[in-house]
NUKOLVO-515263 format. One record per residue (C-alpha): residue in one letter; x, y, z; residue number from 1. Coordinates in nm, 4 decimals. Each point is the difference from the previous one (the first is absolute). Example, Ala and Ser with C-alpha at 12.3 -4.5 7.8 and 13.67 -1.06 7.14 Angstrom:
REM NUKOLVO-515263
("A",(1.2300,-0.4500,0.7800),1)
("S",(0.1370,0.3440,-0.0660),2)
This chain:
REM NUKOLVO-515263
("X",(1.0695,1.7767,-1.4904),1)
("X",(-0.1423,-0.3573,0.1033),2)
("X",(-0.2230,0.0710,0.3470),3)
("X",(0.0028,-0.3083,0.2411),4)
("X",(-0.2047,-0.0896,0.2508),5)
("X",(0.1454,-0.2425,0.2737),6)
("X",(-0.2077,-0.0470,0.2837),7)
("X",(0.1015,-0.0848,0.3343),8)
("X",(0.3332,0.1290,-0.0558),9)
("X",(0.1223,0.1297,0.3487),10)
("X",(-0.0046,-0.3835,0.1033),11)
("X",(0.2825,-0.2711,0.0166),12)
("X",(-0.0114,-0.0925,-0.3446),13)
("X",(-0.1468,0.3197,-0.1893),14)
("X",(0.2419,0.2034,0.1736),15)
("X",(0.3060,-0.1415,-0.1953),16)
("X",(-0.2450,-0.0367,-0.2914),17)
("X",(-0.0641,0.4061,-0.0432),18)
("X",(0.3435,0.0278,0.0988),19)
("X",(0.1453,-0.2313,-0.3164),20)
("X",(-0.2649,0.2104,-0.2451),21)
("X",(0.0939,0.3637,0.1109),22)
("X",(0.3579,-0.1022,-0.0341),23)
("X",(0.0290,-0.2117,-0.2707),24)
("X",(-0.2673,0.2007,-0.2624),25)
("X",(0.0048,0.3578,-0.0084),26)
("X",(-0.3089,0.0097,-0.2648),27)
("X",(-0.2109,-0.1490,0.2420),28)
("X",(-0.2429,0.2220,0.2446),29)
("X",(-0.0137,-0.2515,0.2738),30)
("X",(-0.3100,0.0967,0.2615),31)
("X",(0.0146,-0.1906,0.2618),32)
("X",(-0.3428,-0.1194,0.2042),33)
("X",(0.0090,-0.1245,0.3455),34)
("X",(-0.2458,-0.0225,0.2916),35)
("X",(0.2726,0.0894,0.2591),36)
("X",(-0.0822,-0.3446,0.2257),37)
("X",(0.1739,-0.0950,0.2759),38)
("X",(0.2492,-0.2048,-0.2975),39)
("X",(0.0124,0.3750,-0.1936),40)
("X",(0.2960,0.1805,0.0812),41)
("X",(0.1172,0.3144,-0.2422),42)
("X",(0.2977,0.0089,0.1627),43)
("X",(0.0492,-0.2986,-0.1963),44)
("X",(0.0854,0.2641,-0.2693),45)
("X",(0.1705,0.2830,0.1318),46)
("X",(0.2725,-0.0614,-0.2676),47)
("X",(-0.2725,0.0991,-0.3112),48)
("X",(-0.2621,0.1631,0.1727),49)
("X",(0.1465,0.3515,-0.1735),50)
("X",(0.0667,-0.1037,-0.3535),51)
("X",(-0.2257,0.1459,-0.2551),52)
("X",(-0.1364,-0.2931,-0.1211),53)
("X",(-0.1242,-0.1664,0.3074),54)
("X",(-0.3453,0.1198,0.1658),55)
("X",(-0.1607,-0.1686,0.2907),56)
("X",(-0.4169,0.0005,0.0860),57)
("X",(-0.1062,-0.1243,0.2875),58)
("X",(-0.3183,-0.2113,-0.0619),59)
("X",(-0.1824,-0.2881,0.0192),60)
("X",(-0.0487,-0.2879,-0.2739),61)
("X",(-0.3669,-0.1067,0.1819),62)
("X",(-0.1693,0.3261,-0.0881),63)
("X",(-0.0929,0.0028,-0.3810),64)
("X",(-0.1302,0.3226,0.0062),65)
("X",(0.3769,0.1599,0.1469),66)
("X",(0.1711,-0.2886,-0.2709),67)
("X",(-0.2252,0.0998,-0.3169),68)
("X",(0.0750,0.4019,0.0768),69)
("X",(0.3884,-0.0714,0.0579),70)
("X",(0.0121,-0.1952,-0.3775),71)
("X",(-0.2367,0.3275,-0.1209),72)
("X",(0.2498,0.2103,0.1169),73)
("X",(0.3310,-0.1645,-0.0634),74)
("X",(-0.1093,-0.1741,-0.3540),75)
("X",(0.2197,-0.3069,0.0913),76)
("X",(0.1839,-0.1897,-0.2897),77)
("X",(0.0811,-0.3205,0.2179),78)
("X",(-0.0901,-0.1450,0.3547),79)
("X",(0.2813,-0.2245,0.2273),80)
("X",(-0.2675,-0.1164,0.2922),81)
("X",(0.2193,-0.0765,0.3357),82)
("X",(-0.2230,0.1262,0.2193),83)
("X",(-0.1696,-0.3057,0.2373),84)
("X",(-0.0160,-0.0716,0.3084),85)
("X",(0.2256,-0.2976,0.0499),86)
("X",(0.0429,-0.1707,0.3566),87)
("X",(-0.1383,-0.3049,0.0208),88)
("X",(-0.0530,0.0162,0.4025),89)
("X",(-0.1461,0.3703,-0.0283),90)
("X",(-0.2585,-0.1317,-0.3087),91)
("X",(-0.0998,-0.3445,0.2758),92)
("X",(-0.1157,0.2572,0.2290),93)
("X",(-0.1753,0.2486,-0.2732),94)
("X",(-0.0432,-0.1382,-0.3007),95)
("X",(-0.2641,0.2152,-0.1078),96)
("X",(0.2679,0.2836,-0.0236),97)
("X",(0.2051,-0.2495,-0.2162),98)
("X",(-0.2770,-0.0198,-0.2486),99)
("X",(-0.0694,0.3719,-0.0213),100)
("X",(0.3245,0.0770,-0.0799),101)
("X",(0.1702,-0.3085,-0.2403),102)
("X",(-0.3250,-0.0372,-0.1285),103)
("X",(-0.2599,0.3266,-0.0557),104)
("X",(0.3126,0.1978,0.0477),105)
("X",(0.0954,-0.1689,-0.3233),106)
("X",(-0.3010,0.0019,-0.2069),107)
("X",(-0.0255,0.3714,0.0868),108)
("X",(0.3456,0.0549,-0.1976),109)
("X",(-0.0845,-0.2221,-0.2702),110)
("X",(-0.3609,0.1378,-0.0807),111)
("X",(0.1620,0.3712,-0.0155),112)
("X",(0.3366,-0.1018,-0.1582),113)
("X",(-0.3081,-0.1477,-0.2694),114)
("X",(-0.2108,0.3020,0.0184),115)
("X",(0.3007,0.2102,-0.0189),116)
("X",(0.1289,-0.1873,-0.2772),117)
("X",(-0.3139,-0.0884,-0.2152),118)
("X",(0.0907,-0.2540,-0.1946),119)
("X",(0.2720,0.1410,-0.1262),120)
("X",(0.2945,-0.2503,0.1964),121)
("X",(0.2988,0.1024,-0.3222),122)
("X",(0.2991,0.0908,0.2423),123)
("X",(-0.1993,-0.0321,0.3450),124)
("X",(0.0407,-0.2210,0.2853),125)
("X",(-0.1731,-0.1997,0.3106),126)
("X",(0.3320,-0.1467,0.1955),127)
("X",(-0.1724,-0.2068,0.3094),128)
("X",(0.2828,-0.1148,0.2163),129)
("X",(-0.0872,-0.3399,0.2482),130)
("X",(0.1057,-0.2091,0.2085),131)
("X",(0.1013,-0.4366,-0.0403),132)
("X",(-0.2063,-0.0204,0.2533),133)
("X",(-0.3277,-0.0686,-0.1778),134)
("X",(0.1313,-0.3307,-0.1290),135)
("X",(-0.0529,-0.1282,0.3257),136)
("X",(0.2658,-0.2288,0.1502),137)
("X",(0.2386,-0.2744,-0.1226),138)
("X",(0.1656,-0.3212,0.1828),139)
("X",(0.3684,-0.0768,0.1205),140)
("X",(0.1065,-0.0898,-0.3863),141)
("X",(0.0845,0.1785,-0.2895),142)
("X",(-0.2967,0.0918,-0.1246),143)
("X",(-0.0572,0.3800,-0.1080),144)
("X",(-0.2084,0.2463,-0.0696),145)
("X",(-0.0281,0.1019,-0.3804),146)
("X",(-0.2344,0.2067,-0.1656),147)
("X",(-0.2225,-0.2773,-0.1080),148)
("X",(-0.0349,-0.1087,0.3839),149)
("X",(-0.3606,0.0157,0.1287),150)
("X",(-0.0980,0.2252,0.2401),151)
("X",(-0.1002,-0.1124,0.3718),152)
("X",(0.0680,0.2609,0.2350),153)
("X",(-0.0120,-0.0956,0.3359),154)
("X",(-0.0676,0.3411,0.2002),155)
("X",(-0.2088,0.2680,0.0035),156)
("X",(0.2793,0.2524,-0.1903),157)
("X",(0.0889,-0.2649,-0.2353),158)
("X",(-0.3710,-0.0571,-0.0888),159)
("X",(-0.0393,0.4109,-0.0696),160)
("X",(0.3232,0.0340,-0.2214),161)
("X",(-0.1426,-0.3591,-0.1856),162)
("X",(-0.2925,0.2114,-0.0257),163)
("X",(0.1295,0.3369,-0.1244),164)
("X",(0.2712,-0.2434,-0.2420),165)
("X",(-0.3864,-0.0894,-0.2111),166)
("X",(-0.0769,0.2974,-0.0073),167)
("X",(0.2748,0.1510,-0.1744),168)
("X",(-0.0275,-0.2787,-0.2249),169)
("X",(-0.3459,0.0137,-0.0361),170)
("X",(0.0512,0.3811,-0.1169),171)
("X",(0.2238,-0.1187,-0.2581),172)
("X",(-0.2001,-0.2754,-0.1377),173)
("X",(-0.3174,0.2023,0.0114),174)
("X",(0.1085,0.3279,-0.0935),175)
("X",(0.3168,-0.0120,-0.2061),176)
("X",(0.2040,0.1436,0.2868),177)
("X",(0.3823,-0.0271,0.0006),178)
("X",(0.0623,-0.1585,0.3076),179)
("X",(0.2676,-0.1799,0.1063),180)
("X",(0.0470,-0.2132,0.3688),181)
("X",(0.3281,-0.1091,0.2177),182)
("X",(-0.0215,-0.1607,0.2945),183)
("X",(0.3297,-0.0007,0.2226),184)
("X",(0.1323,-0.2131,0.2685),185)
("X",(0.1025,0.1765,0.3429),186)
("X",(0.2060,0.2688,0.0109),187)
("X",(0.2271,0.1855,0.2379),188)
("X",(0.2601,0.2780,-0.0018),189)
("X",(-0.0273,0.3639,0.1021),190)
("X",(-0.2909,0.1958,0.1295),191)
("X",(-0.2255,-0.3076,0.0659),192)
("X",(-0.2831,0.0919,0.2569),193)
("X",(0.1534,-0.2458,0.3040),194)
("X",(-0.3029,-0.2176,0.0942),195)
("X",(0.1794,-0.1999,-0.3199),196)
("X",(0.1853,-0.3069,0.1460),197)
("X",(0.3512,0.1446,-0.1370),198)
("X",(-0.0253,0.3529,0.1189),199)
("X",(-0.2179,-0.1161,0.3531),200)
("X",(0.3104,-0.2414,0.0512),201)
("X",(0.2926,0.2582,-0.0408),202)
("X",(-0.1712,0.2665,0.2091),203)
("X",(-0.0881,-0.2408,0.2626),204)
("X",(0.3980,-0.1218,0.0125),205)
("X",(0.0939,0.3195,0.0539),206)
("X",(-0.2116,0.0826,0.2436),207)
("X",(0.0633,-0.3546,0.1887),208)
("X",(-0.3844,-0.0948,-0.0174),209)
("X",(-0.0968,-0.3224,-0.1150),210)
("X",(-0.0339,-0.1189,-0.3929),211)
("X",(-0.3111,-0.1517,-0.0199),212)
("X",(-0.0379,-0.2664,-0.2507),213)
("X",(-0.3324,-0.1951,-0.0972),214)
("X",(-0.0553,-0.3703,0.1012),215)
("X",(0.3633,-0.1499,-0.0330),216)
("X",(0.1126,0.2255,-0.2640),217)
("X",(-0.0476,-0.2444,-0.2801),218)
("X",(-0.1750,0.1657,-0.2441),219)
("X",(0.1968,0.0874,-0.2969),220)
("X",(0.0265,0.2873,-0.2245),221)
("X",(0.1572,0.1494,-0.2659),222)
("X",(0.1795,0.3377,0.0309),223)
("X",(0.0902,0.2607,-0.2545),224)
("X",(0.1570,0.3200,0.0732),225)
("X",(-0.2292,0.2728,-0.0417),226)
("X",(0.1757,0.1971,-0.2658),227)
("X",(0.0503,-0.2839,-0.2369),228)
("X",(-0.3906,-0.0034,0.0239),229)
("X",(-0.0001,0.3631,-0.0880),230)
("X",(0.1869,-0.1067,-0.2856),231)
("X",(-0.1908,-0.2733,-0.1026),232)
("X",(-0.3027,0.2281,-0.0194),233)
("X",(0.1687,0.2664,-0.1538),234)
("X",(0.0531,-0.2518,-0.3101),235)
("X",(-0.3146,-0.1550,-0.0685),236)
("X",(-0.1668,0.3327,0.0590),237)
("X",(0.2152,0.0932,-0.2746),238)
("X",(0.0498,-0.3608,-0.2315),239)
("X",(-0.2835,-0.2322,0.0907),240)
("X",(-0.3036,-0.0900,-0.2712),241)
("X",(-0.3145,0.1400,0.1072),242)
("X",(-0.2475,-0.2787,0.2079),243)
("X",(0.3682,-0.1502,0.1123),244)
("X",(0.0750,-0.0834,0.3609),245)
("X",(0.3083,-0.0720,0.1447),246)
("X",(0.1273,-0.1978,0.3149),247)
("X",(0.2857,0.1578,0.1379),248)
("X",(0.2032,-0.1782,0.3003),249)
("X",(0.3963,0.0023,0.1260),250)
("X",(0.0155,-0.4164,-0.0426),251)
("X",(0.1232,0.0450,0.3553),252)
("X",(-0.2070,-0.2013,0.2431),253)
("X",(0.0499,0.0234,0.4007),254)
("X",(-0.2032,-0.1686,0.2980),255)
("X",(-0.0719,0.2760,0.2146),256)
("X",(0.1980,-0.1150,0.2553),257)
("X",(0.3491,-0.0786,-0.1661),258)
("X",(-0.0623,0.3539,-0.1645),259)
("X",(-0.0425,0.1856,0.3819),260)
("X",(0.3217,-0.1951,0.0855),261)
("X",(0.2212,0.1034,-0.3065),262)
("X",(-0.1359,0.3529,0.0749),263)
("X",(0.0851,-0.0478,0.3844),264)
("X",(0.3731,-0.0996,-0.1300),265)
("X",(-0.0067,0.3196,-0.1812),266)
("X",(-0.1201,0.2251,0.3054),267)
("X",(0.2267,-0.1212,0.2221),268)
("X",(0.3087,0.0719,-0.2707),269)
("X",(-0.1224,0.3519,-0.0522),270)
("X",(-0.0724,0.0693,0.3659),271)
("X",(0.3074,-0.1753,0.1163),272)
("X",(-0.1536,-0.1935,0.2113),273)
("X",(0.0893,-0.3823,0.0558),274)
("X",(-0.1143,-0.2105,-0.2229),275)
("X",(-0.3046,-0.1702,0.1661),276)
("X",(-0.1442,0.2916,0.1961),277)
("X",(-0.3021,0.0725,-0.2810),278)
("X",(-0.0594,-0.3029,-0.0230),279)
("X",(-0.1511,-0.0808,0.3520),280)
("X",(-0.2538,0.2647,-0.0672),281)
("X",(-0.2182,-0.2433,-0.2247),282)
("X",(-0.3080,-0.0807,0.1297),283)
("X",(-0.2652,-0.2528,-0.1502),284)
("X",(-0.3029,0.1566,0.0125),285)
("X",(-0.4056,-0.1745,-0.0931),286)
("X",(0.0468,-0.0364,-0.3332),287)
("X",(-0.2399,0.2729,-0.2687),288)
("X",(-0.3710,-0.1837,-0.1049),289)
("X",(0.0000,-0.1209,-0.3082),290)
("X",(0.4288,0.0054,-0.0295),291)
("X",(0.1083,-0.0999,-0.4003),292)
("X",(0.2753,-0.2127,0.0516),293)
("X",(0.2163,0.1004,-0.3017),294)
("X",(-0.0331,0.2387,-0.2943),295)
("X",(0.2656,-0.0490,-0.2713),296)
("X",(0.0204,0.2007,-0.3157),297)
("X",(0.1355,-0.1414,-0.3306),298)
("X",(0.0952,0.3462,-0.1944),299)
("X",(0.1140,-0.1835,-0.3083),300)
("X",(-0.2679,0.1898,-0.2493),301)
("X",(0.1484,0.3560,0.1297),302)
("X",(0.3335,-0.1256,-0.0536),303)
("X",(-0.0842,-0.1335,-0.3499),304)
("X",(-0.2107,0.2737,-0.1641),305)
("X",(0.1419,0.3070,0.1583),306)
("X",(0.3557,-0.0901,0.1296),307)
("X",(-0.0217,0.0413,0.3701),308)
("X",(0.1441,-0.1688,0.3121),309)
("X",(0.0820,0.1092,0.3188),310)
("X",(0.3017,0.2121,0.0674),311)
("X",(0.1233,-0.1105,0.3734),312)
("X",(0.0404,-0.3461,0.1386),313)
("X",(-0.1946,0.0470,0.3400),314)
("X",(0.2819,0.0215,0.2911),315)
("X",(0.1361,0.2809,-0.2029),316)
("X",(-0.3735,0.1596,0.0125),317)
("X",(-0.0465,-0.0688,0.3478),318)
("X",(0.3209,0.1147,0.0930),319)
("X",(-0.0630,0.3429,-0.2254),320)
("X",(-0.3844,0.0270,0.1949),321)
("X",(0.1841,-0.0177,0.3235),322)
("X",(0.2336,0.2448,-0.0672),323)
("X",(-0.2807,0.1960,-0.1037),324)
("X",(-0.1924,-0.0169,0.3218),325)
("X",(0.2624,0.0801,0.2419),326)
("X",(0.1030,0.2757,-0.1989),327)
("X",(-0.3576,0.1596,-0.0358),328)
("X",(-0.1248,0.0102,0.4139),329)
("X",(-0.1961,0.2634,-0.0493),330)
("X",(-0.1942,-0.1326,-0.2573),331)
("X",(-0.0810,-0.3043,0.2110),332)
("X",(-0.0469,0.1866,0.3357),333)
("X",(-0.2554,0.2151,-0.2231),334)
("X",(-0.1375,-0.2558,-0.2035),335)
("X",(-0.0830,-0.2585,0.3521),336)
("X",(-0.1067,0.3454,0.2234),337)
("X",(-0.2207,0.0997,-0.2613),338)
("X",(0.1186,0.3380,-0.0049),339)
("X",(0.0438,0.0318,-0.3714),340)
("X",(-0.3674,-0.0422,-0.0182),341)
("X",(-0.0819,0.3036,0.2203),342)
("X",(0.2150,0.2512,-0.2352),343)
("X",(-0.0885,-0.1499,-0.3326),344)
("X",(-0.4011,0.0665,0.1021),345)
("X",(0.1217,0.3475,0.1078),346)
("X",(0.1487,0.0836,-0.3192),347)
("X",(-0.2526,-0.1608,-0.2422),348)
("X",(-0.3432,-0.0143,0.2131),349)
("X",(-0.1243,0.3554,-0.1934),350)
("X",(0.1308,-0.1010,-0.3710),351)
């Protein structure tokens, strides 16, 4: 049985990650590592949390001495790194905490998936999953980012995934290490922590509070649904050359402020409200230091090698994520009260 390591996976992303590998493979041991942040929520994964071959450890990446006993211990065959902290306002304020965790968090994993390993890489695996965002940012055209774009990251989380992206690489050039990179466009869908402009904006329209949106919400972005990520890392985990690094994107760009009003349209509809009402909560608000205009991700390579594209146009996602939300209150009362926090260190604060 093949015993994976995926860190940070009672997060947006990681969540439907471990969720995809304890479903889908049945060999696999999946152990899953998370810090339990504010943006870590294991009720994320009430659905697997019981089957056999799922085990969670609370822990965190920044201390090597915890990381190097955990790989003693478990004698991991393969690594899929999520865990980071990733707001770009929250790493403005602190961005010492930024590079702690995207990048000695990360050289902690690879120096004892290395040490763990020793040399021997035959059938083993460093996964290190980041963002488009250390490309930096790209004009009004057509222009996209590819894998051969430069980097040029703009903020101080950008700069600390750049920074934990060489290192990675630098472990494979160095030391033989099979690692492979992908770094995805935005995502949204279900159980996305909501300080995220999607899930911020839905709560706050149901709630009647203002949507606030950044300068005059012309920043663009491109948006995949969260589970075709999942997907996309479940196959070059599984198909992509070692040293490889894939861009992976939906080809679906939106201005922030044409997406708030398409998901305004969509509020109203499943609220049954008249069309028009969400849409008078949008307020302009100073816009974020250091803004990128527009990312855009050209996912042509994945496509080409390995055979994937996205699965949902994005008003069929968006309309899917809403439906999500207003089915799942609960979640989102506990998830912006903080209560889920307050159990979870109940349960695990002596393990």
């Amino acid at each position: 049985m093949k015993k994976i390591l995926i860190t940070g996976g009672a997060g947006f992303i990681g969540s439907h990650v471990v969720r995809r590998f304890v479903n889908t493979y049945s060999n696999y041991q999946i152990v899953n590592l998370d810090k339990l942040t504010y943006a870590g929520n294991l009720e994320n994964l009430r659905d697997v949390e019981q089957a056999p071959s799922y085990k969670f450890v609370k822990g965190d990446i920044v201390d090597a001495e915890f990381i190097n006993k955990l790989f003693t211990d478990e004698n991991f065959d393969a690594v899929i790194h999520l865990a980071a902290e990733s707001h770009v306002d929250r790493s403005i304020a602190n961005p010492i905490e930024f590079v702690m965790t995207n990048v000695v968090g990360t050289v902690n994993l690879l120096n004892a998936a290395r040490n763990s390993w020793k040399g021997d890489y035959d059938k083993k695996r460093f996964y290190h999953v980041s963002t488009d965002e250390v490309y930096g940012t790209l004009g009004e055209g057509t222009e996209m980012f590819t894998e051969q774009t430069a980097y040029d990251p703009h903020s101080p989380y950008s700069a600390s995934k750049a920074s934990s992206d060489h290192f990675v690489r630098a472990y494979h050039d160095t030391y033989g290490m099979d690692c492979v990179i992908s770094n995805c466009s935005n995502n949204y869908g279900s159980f996305h922590f909501p300080e995220k402009l999607i899930p911020l904006s839905i709560n706050n329209i149901k709630n009647n509070k203002p949507i606030p949106i950044y300068g005059k919400g012309e920043n663009i972005r491109d948006w995949l649904w969260v589970e075709d990520h999942a997907r996309a890392i479940d196959v070059i985990f599984h198909k992509a050359k070692t040293g490889s690094t894939y861009n992976i994107g939906g080809h679906n760009e939106w201005t922030n402020i044409d997406l708030i009003r398409t998901l305004c349209k969509v509020m109203d509809k499943k609220l049954g409200r008249p069309e028009g009402t969400s849409a008078q909560l949008i307020t302009f608000v100073t816009d974020r230091a250091g803004h990128d205009l527009r990312y855009a991700i050209d996912a042509t390579k994945l496509k080409n090698d390995l055979g994937w594209e996205p699965s949902l146009q994005f008003e069929e996602g968006l309309e899917k994520t809403v439906d999500w939300y207003l089915a799942n209150e609960e979640w989102l009362n506990n998830v912006t009260s903080g209560n889920y926090q307050h159990y979870y260190e109940d349960q695990y604060q002596n393990r």
